[in-house]
C-alpha positions in Angstrom: 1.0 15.6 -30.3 4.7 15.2 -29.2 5.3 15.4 -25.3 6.4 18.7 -23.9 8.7 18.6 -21.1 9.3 21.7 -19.2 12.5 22.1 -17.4 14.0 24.3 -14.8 17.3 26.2 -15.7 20.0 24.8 -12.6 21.3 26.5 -9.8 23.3 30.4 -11.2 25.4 32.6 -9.9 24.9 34.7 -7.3 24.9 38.6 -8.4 28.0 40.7 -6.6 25.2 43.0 -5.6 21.8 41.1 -4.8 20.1 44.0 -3.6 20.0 45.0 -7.0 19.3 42.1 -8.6 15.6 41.4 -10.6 14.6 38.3 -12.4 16.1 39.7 -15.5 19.5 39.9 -14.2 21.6 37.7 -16.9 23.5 35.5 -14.3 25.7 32.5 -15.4 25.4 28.8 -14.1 27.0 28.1 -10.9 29.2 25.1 -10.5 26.7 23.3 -9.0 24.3 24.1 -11.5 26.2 23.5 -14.3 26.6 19.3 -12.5 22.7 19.5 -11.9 22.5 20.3 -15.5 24.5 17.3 -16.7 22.6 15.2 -14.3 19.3 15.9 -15.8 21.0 15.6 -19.0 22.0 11.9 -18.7 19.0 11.2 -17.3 17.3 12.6 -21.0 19.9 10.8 -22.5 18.3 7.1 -20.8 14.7 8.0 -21.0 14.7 9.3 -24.6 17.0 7.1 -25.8 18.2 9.0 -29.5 14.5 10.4 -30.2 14.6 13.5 -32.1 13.8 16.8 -30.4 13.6 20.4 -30.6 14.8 22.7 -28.1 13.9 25.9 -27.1 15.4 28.0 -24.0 14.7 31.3 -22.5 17.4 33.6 -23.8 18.5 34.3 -20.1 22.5 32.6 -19.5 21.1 30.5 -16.6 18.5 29.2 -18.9 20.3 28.9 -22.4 23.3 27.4 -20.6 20.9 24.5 -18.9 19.7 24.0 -22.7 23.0 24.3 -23.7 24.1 21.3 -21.5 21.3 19.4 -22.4 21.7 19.3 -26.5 25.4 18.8 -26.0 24.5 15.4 -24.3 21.3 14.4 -26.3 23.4 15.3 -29.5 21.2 17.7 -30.6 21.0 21.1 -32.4 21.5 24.3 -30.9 18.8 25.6 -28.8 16.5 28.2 -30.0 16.2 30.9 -28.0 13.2 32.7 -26.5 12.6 36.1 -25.2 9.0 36.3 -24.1 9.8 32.9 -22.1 12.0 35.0 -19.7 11.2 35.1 -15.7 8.5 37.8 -14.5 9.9 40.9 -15.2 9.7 42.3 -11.2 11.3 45.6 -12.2 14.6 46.8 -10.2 15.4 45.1 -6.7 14.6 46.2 -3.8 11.8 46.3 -1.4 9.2 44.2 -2.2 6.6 47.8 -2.2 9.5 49.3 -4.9 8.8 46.0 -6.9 5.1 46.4 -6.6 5.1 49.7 -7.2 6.8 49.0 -10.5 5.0 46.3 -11.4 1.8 48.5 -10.9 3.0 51.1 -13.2 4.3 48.8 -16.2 3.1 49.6 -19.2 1.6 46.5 -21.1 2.8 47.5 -24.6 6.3 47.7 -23.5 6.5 44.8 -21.7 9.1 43.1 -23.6 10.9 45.8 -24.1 10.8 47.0 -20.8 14.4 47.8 -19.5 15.1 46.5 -15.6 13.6 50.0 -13.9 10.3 48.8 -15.3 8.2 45.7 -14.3 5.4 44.2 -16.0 1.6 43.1 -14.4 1.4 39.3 -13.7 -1.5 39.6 -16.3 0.8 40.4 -19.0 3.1 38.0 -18.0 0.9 34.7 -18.3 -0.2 36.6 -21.9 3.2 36.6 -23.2 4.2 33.1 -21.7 0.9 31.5 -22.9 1.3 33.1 -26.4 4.5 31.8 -26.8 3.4 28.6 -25.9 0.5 28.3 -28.3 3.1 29.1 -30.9 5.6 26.1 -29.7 2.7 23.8 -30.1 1.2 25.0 -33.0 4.9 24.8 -35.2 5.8 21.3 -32.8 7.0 18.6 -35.1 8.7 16.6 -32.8 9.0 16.1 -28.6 10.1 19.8 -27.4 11.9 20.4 -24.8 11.0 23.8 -23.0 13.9 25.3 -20.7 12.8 28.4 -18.4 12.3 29.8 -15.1 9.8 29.0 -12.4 7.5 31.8 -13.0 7.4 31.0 -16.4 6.8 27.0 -15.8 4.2 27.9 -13.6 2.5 29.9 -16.1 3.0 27.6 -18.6 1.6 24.8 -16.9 -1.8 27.4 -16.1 -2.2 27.7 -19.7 -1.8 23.8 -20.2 -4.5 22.9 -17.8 -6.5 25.9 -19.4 -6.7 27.6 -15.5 -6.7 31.2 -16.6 -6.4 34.0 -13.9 -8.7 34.6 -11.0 -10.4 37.9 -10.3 -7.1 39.4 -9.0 -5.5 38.4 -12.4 -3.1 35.8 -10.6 -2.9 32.0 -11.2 -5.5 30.6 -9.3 -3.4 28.0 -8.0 1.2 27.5 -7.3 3.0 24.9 -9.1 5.9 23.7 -7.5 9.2 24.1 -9.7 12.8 23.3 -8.5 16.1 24.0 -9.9 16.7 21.5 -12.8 13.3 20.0 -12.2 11.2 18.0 -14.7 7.5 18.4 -15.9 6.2 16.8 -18.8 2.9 17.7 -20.5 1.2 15.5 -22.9 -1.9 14.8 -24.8 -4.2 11.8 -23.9 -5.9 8.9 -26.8 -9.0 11.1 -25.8 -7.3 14.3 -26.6 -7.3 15.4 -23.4 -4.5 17.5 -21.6 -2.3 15.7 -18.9 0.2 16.8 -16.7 2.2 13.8 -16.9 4.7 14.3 -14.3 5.5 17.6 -12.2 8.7 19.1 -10.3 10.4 15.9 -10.7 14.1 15.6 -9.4 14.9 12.6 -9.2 17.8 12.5 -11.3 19.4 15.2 -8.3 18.8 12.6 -5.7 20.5 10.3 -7.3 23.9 12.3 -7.3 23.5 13.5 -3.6 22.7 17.1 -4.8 18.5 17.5 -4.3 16.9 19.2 -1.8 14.4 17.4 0.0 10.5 19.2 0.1 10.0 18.6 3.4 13.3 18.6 6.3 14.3 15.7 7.9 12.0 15.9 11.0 9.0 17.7 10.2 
């Protein structure tokens, strides 16, 4: 198989009102995301150097716009958009008990359709990631590049590994996932799955615009 490589969206907007805001409020790009995005753009540009690729983007503007930034550079077609590989729907913001509570009381048949006063499980949330991943691997024809959220990279890179949930129906482990970062996943000549790279930003150092893991100091 093709590589994957799993991006990020960049730095958005900040919502007017964050104390309502949930991970399924459609912000823009910021300015700053919008130069992390070209960053990480040219540096696709170097390393893939004119191979073909599909892209495919969560449908959320901070998302789609990264993807957006991306084709325009690598020359590429438009990206194809992807509901079910939106952020965890938390419900309504708030406390983090109201977001619970909502979560709690999701509905799993509605969780696409959900509308922001209702959350979903983090069950059904790896379910509908991982599904639509099995999809973009089984129709891959070419390197893909995947553009989403860090829930949803996390998830994704669960189901890669083949990690499942734990008893409490949560990844067993955290995956770390920056704005604009890069992960790639990738099959081995034995067929096995490899997690090439992960959270990579260096193309953000580079510029002056990364944030470092660990402060100065500590």
């Amino acid at each position: 198989m093709d590589p994957i490589f799993l991006i990020r969206h960049a730095h958005p907007e900040l919502p007017s009102d964050p104390g309502a805001v949930s991970h399924w409020t459609d912000t823009n790009l910021s300015e700053r995301g919008r130069r992390e995005a070209s960053c990480l753009a040219e540096r696709l540009e170097r390393e893939l150097a004119g191979r073909p690729c599909t892209v495919v983007a969560s449908d959320l503007k901070r998302a789609y716009q990264t993807a957006e930034i991306i084709c325009e550079r690598l020359k590429l077609a438009a990206p194809r958009p992807e509901r079910l590989l939106r952020e965890f729907n938390n419900g309504v913001g708030g406390s983090i008990d109201a977001i619970v509570e909502a979560a709690r009381k999701a509905a799993l048949a509605n969780l696409i359709d959900a509308t922001e006063a209702h959350g979903e499980t983090w069950a059904a949330f790896h379910g509908r990631v991982s599904g639509a991943m099995e999809r973009v691997l089984r129709e891959q024809t070419q390197l893909t590049i995947v553009v989403s959220h860090y829930g949803t990279t996390m998830n994704i890179v669960s189901w890669w590994l083949g990690l499942g949930l734990n008893e409490a129906n949560d990844t067993p482990v955290g995956f770390g996932s920056l704005l604009a970062s890069l992960s790639v996943l990738q099959m081995d000549v034995r067929g096995k799955r490899v997690l090439e790279r992960l959270n990579d930003t260096a193309h953000l150092y580079a510029t002056g615009i990364g944030t470092p893991l660990i402060p100065p100091g500590k």
